[in-house]
C-alpha positions as a Markdown table, in Angstrom:
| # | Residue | x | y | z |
|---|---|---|---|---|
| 1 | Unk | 151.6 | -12.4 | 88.8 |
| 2 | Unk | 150.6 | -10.2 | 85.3 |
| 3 | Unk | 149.1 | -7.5 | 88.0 |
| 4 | Unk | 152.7 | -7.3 | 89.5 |
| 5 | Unk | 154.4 | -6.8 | 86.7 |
| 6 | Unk | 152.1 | -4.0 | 85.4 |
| 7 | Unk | 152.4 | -2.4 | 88.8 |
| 8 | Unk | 156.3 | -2.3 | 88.6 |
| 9 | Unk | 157.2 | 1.4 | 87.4 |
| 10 | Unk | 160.4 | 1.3 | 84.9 |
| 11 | Unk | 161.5 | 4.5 | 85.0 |
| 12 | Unk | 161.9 | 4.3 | 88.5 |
| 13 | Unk | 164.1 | 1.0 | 88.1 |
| 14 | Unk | 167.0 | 2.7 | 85.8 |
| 15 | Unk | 166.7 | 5.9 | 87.0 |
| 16 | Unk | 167.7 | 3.8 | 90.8 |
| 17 | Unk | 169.9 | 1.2 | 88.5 |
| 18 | Unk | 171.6 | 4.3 | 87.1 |
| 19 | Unk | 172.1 | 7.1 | 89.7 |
| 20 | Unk | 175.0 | 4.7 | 91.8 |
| 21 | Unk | 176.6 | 3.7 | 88.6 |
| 22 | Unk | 176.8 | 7.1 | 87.3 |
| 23 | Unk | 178.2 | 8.1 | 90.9 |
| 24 | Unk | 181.0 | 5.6 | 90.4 |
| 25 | Unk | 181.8 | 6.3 | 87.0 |
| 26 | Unk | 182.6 | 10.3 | 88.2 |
| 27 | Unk | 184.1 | 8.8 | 91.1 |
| 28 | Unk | 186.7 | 6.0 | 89.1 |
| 29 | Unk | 187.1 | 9.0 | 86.5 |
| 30 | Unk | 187.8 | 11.3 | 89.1 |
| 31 | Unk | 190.3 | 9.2 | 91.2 |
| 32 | Unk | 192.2 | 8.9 | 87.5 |
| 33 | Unk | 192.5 | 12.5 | 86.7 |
| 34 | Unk | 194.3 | 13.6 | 90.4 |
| 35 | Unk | 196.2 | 10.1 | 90.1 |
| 36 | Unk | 197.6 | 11.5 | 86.9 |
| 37 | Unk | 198.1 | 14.8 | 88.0 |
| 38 | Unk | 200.1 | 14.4 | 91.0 |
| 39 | Unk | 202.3 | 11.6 | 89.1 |
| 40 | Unk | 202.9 | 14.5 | 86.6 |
| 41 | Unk | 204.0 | 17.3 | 89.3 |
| 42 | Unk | 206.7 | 14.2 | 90.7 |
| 43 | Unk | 208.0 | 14.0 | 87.3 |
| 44 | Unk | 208.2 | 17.5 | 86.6 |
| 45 | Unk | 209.7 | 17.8 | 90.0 |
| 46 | Unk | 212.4 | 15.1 | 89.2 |
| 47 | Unk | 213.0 | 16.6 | 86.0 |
| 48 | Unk | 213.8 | 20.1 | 87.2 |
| 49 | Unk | 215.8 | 19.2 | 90.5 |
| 50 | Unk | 218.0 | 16.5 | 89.7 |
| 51 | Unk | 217.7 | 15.4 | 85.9 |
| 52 | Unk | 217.8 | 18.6 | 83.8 |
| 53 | Unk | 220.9 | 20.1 | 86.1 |
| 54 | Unk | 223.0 | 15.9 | 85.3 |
| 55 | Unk | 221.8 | 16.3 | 82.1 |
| 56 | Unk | 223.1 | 20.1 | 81.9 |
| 57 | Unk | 227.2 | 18.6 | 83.7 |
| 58 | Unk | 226.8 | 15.2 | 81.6 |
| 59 | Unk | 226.3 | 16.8 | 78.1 |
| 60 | Unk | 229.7 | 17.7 | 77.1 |
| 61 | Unk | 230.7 | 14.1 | 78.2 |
| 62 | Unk | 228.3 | 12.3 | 76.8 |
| 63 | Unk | 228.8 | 8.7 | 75.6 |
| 64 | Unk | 232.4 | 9.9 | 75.6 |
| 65 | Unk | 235.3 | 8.1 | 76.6 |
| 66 | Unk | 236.7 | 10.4 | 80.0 |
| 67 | Unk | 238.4 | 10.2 | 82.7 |
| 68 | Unk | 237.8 | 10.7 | 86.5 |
| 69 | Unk | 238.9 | 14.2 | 86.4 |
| 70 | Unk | 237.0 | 15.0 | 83.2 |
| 71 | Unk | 233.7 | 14.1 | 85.1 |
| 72 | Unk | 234.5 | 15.7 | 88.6 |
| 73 | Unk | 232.4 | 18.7 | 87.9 |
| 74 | Unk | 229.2 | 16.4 | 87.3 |
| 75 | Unk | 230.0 | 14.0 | 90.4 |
| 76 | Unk | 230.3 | 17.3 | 92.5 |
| 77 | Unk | 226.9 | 18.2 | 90.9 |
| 78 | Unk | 225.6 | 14.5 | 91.6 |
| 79 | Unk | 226.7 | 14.5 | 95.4 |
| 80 | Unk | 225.0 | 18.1 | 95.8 |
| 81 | Unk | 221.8 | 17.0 | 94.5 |
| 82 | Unk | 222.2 | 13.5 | 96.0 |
| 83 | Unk | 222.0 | 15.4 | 99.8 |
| 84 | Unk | 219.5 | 18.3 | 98.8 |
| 85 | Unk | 216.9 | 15.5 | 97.0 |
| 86 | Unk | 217.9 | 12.4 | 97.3 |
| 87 | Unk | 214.2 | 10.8 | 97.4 |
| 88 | Unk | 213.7 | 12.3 | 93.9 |
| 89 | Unk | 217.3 | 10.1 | 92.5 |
| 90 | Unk | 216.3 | 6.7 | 90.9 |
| 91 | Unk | 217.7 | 3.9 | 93.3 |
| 92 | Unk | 219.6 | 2.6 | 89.7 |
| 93 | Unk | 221.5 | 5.4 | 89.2 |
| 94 | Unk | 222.7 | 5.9 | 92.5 |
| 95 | Unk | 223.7 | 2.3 | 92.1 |
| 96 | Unk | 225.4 | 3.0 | 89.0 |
| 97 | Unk | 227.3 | 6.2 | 90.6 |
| 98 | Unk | 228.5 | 3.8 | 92.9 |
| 99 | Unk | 229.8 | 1.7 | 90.8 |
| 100 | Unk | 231.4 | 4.8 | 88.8 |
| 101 | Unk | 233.5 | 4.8 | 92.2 |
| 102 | Unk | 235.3 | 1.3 | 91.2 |
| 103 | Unk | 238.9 | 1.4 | 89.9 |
| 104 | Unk | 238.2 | -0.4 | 86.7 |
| 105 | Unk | 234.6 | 1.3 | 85.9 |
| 106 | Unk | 236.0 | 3.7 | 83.2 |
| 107 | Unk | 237.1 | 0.6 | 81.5 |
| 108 | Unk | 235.7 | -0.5 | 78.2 |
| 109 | Unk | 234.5 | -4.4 | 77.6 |
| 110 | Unk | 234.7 | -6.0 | 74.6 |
| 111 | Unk | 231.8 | -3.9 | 73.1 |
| 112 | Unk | 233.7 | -0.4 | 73.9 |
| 113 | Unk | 230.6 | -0.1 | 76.7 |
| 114 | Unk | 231.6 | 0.9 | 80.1 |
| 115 | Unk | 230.2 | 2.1 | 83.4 |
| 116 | Unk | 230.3 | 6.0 | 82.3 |
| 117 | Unk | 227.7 | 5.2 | 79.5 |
| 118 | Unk | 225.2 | 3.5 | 81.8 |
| 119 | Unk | 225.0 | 6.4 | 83.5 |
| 120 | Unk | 224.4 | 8.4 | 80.4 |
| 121 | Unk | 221.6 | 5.8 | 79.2 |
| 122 | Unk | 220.4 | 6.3 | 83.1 |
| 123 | Unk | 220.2 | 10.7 | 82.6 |
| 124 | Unk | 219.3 | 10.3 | 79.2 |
| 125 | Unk | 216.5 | 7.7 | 79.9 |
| 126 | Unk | 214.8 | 9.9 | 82.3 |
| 127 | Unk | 215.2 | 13.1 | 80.3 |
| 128 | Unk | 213.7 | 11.4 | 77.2 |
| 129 | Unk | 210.6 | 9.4 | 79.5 |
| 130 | Unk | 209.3 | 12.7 | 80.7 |
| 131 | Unk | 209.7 | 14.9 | 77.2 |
| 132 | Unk | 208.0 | 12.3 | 75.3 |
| 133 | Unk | 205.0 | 11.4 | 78.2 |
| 134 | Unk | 204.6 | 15.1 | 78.6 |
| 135 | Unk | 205.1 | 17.1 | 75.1 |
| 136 | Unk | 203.9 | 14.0 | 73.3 |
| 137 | Unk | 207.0 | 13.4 | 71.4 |
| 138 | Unk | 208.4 | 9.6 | 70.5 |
| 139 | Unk | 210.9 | 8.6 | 72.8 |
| 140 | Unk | 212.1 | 6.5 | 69.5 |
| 141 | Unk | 211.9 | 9.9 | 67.5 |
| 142 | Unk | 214.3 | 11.6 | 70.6 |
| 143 | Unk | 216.7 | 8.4 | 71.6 |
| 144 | Unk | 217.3 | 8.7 | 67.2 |
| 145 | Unk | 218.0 | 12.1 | 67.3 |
| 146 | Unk | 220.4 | 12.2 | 70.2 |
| 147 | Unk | 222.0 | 9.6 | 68.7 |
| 148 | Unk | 222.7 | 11.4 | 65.4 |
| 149 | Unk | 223.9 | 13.8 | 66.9 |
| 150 | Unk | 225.9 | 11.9 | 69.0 |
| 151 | Unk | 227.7 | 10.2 | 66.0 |
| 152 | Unk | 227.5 | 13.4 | 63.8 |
| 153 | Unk | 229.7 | 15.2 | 66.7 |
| 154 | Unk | 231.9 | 12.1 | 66.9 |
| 155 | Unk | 232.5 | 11.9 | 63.2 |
C-alpha cells in the first residue's frame, strides 16, 4: 500500500484537479462579463429611444396638476414611440397610459396623488435606474434632488 502511495506523482494530481476548474472559472467569468454587457446596450437602448425623449415632453409637467390638453404633446410623443419601439416600453407604463385614457384619471385622491403622477414616478423611475447603475450615482442622491427641485419650482 506505502509503495502506492510513493508511486502517486502530486504535481500531476492538481495540475489535472486544477486545469478544468480553472477552465470553468474563465468560462462562469466570462458568461458574466457578455451577460452584463448586453443587459447594458438594452438599457442604453431603452434610455435613448423611449425614456430620455418622455422624459424630454414630461418635464415641464412634471408632478404637476394638468390637464388633457396640457399633456397632448407628450401622449403624441408616447403613441409615436409606442408604434416605432414598443418592445423597448415597460408593460407598466403602457398600463398606466391606458389608464391616463379614463375620464376620472386626472383626478386627485385624498392624498392629492393621481394617475398623471404614476406615470411621472414610471419615466422618472427608469431615468434614475439607468443614471445611477451606469454613472454610479445614488438613485436616493437623484430621487432627492429631483425632488428639491421639484418643490423649490413649486414654492
Amino acid at each position: 500500500m506505502l509503495s502506492f502511495v510513493s508511486n502517486i506523482d502530486l504535481e500531476k494530481i492538481i495540475n489535472i484537479l486544477l486545469e478544468p476548474s480553472v477552465a470553468l472559472t474563465l468560462g462562469i467569468f466570462t458568461l458574466l462579463i457578455s451577460r452584463n454587457s448586453n443587459l447594458s446596450t438594452l438599457a442604453r437602448e431603452r434610455l435613448d429611444k423611449v425614456y430620455h425623449p418622455l422624459f424630454l415632453e414630461i418635464e415641464p409637467f412634471l408632478y404637476k396638476k394638468v390637464s388633457l390638453n396640457d399633456i397632448n404633446a407628450f401622449l403624441s410623443k408616447y403613441y409615436e414611440l409606442e408604434n416605432s419601439h414598443s418592445l423597448l416600453i415597460d408593460p407598466v407604463l403602457r398600463q398606466e397610459i391606458r389608464w391616463l385614457e379614463k375620464p376620472s384619471a386626472l383626478q386627485e385622491n385624498k392624498y392629492g396623488y393621481n394617475q398623471w403622477f404614476r406615470i411621472c414616478d414610471q419615466i422618472s423611475k427608469h431615468m434614475t435606474n439607468y443614471v445611477s447603475k451606469h454613472i454610479f450615482l445614488s438613485a436616493a442622491f437623484l430621487i432627492g434632488s429631483t425632488t428639491n427641485n421639484i418643490i423649490q419650482k413649486s414654492a
